[in-house]
C-alpha positions as CSV (number, residue, x, y, z in Angstrom):
1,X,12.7,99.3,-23.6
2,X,14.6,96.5,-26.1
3,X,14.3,92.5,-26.5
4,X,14.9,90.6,-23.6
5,X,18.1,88.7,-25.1
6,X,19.6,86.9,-21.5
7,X,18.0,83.6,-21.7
8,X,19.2,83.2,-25.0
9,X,22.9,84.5,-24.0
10,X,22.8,81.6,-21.5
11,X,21.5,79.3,-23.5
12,X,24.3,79.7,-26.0
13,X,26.7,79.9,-23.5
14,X,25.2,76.6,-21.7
15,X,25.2,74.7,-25.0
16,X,29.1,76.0,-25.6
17,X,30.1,74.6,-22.1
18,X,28.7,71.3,-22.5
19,X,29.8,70.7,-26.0
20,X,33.6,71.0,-25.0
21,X,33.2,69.4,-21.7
22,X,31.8,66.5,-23.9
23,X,34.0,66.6,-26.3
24,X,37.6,67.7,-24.1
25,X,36.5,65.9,-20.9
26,X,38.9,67.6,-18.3
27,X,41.1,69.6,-20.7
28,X,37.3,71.4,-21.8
29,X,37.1,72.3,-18.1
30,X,40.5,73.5,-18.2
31,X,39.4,75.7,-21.4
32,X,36.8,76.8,-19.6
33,X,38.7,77.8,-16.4
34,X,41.1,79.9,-19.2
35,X,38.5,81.4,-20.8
36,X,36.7,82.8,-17.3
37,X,40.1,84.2,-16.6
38,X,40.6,86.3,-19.5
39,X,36.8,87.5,-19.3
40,X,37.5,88.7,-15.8
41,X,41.1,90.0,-16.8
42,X,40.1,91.8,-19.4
43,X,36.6,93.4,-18.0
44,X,38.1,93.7,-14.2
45,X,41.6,95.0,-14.7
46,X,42.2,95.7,-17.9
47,X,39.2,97.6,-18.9
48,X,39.0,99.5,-15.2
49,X,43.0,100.4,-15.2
50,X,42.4,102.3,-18.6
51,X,39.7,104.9,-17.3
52,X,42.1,105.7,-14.4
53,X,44.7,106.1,-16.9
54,X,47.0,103.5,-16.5
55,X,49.5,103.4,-19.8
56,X,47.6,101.4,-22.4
57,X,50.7,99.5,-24.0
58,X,52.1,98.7,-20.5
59,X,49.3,97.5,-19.2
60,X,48.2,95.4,-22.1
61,X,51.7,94.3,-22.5
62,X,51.3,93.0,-19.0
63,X,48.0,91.3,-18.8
64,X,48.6,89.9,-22.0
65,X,51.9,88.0,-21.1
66,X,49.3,87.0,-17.6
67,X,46.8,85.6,-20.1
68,X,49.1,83.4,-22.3
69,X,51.0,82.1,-19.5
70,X,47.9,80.9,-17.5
71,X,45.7,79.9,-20.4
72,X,48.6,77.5,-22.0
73,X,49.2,76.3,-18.5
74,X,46.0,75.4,-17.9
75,X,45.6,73.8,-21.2
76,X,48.9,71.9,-21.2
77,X,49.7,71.6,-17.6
78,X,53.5,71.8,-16.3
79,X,54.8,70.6,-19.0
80,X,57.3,71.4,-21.9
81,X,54.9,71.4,-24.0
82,X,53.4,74.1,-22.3
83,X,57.1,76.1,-21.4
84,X,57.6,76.3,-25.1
85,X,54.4,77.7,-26.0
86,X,54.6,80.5,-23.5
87,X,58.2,81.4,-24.8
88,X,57.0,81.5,-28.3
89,X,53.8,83.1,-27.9
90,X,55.3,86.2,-25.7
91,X,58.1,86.4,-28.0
92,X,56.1,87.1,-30.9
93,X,53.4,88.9,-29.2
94,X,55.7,91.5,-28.4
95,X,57.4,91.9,-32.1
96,X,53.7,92.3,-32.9
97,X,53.3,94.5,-30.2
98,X,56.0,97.1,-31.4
99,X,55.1,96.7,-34.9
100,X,51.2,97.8,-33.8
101,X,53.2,101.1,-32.3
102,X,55.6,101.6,-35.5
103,X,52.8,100.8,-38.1
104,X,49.5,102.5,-36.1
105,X,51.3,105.8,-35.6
106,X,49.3,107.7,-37.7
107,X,45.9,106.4,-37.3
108,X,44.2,108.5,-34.6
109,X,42.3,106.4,-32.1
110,X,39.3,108.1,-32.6
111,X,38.7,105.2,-35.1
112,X,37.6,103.2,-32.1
113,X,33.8,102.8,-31.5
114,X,32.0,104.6,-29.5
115,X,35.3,107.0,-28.5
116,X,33.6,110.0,-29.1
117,X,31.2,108.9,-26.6
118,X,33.9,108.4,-24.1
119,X,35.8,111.5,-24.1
120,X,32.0,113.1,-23.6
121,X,31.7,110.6,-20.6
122,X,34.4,112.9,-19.0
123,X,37.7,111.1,-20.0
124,X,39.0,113.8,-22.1
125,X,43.2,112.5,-21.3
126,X,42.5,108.9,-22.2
127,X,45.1,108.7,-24.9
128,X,42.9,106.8,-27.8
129,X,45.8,106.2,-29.9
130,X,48.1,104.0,-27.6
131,X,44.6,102.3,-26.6
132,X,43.9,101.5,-30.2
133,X,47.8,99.9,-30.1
134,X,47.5,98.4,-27.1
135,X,43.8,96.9,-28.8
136,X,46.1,95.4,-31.8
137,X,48.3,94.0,-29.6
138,X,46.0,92.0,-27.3
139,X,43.4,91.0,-30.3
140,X,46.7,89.4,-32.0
141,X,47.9,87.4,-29.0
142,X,45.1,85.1,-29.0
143,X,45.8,83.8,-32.7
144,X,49.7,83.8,-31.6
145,X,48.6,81.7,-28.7
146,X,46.7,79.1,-30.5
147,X,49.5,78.4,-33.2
148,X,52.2,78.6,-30.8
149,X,50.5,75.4,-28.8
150,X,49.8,73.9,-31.6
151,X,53.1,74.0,-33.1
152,X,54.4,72.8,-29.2
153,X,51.6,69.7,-28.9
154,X,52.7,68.1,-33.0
155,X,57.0,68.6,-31.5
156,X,55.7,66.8,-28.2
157,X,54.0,63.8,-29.9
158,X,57.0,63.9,-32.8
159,X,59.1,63.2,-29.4
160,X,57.3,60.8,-27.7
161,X,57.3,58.7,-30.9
162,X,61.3,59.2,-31.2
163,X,63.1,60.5,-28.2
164,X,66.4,60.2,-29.7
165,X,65.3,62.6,-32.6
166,X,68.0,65.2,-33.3
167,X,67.6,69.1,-32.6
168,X,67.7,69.8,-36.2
169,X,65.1,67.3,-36.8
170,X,62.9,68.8,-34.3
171,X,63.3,72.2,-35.5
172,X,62.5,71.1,-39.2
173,X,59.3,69.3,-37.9
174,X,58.1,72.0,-36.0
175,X,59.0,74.4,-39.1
176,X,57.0,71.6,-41.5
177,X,54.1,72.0,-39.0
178,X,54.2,76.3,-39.1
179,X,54.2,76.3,-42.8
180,X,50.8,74.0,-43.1
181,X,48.9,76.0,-40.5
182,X,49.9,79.5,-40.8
183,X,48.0,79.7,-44.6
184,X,45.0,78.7,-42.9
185,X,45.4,80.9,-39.9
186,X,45.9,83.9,-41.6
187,X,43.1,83.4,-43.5
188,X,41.1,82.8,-40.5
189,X,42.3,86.2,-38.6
190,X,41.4,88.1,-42.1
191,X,38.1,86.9,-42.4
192,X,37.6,87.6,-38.7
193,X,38.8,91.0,-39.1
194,X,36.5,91.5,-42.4
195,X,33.1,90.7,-40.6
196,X,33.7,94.1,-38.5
197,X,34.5,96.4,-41.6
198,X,31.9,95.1,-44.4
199,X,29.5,97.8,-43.9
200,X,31.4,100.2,-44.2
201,X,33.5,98.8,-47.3
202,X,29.5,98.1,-48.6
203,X,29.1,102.3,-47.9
204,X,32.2,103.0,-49.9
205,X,31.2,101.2,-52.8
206,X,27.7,102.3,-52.8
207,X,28.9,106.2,-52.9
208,X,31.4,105.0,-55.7
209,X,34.6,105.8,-53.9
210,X,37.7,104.4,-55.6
211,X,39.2,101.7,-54.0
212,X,42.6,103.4,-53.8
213,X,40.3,106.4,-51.6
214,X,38.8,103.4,-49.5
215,X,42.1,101.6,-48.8
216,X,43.4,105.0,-47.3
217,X,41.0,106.2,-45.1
218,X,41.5,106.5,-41.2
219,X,39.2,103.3,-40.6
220,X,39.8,100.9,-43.7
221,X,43.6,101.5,-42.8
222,X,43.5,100.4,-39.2
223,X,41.7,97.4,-40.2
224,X,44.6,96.6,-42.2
225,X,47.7,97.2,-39.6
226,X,45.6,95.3,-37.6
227,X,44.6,92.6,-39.8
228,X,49.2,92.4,-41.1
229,X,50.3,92.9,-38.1
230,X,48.2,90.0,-36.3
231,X,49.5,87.7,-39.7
232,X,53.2,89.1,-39.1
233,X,53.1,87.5,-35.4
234,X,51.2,84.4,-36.7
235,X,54.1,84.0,-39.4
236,X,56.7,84.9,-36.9
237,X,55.6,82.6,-33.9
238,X,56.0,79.4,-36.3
239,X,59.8,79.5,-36.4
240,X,60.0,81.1,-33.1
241,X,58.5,78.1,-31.5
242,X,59.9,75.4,-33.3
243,X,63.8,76.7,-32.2
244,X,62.6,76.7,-28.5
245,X,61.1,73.3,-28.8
246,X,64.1,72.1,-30.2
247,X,66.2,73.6,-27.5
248,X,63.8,72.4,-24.6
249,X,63.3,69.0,-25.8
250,X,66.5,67.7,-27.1
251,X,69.0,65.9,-25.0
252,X,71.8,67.3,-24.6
253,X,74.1,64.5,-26.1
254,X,71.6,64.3,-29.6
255,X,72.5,68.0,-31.0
């Protein structure tokens, strides 16, 4: 009937295992605990709670919070480190989580693929739209996630090299740290976001619609909340995280 594609799928995934096993030693194992989780999260729970019609937003609001917490645990152990990532991460997932709401009201979720396909599949009161929100949300919190810990890992070794550093000085370092990595995130999330829309962009173009036509269809414009809204929580989780690192790591005679 198609390809067989398996072996290769295992391969890839093989080759991914060992490379940051070899390369993270028992933080790569770690990793790869983290990233088994959210796989079974996501395609046991997550996935299985929406067709019995479960509230999307809730429920992603819920497993996503699950996620973080475990994954930056996992990464970073018990540690403050860790503590001030998960503060910083949930706080600005959930800003980005009620700005997906505000700013994907009217886009119908009938944008997502294969929804038509769906409804036909006998889930006619699956409410597209709050899953397409619910989608923003949780495709965000993984780039929130990643800054977040990285912003907490450069306060920690700041720290360790001066323990008697200040709470202002901590929150300036951690701010100096957000402003050289959130250029190069957001750039990251919008190329990632790109590679799902450029053939349709390519369609447009082709058929000569103006750009002003393109930018305001129902699919090119939920590419875009999604794409600003994800860069939103990436600019947001920066300052976010550097205040709780300063208030979790500072003694409380060095204000």
């Amino acid at each position: 009937m198609d390809h067989y594609r398996l072996h290769l799928e295992v391969l890839l995934i093989g080759f991914f295992v060992v490379l940051l096993i070899t390369f993270s030693g028992s933080t790569g194992v770690r990793t790869i605990i983290s990233f088994v989780f959210t796989l079974i999260c996501i395609l046991k729970v997550f996935v299985p709670m929406l067709l019995k019609g479960y509230h999307p937003i809730y429920l992603a609001l819920i497993i996503g919070v699950v996620i973080s917490t475990v994954t930056l645990i996992l990464v970073g152990g018990f540690t403050k480190k860790a503590y001030s990532a998960i503060f910083g991460s949930i706080s600005s997932s959930l800003i980005t989580c009620v700005l997906a709401i505000f700013f994907g009201i009217n886009i119908h979720g009938s944008i997502l693929q294969w929804s038509e396909s769906l409804i036909y599949s006998g889930y006619q009161n699956l409410n597209l739209t709050l899953i397409y929100q619910a989608g923003i949300y949780l495709s965000c919190s993984g780039a929130i996630l990643d800054l977040a810990i990285d912003i907490s890992a450069a306060v920690e070794e700041v720290v360790d090299k001066k323990p008697d550093i200040s709470r202002k000085e901590i929150l300036l370092s951690g701010l100096n740290v957000g402003r050289s990595v959130v250029g190069s995130q957001t750039t990251t999330l919008l190329l990632a976001y790109m590679g799902s829309f450029i053939g349709v962009m390519m369609v447009y173009m082709a058929q000569g619609t103006p750009l002003m036509s393109i930018l305001n269809t129902k699919f090119i414009s939920s590419e875009i909340v999604q794409t600003f809204v994800g860069c939103i929580g990436l600019v947001i989780v920066s300052p976010l995280t550097s205040l709780i690192c300063s208030i979790i790591y500072t003694k409380k005679h060095k204000l």
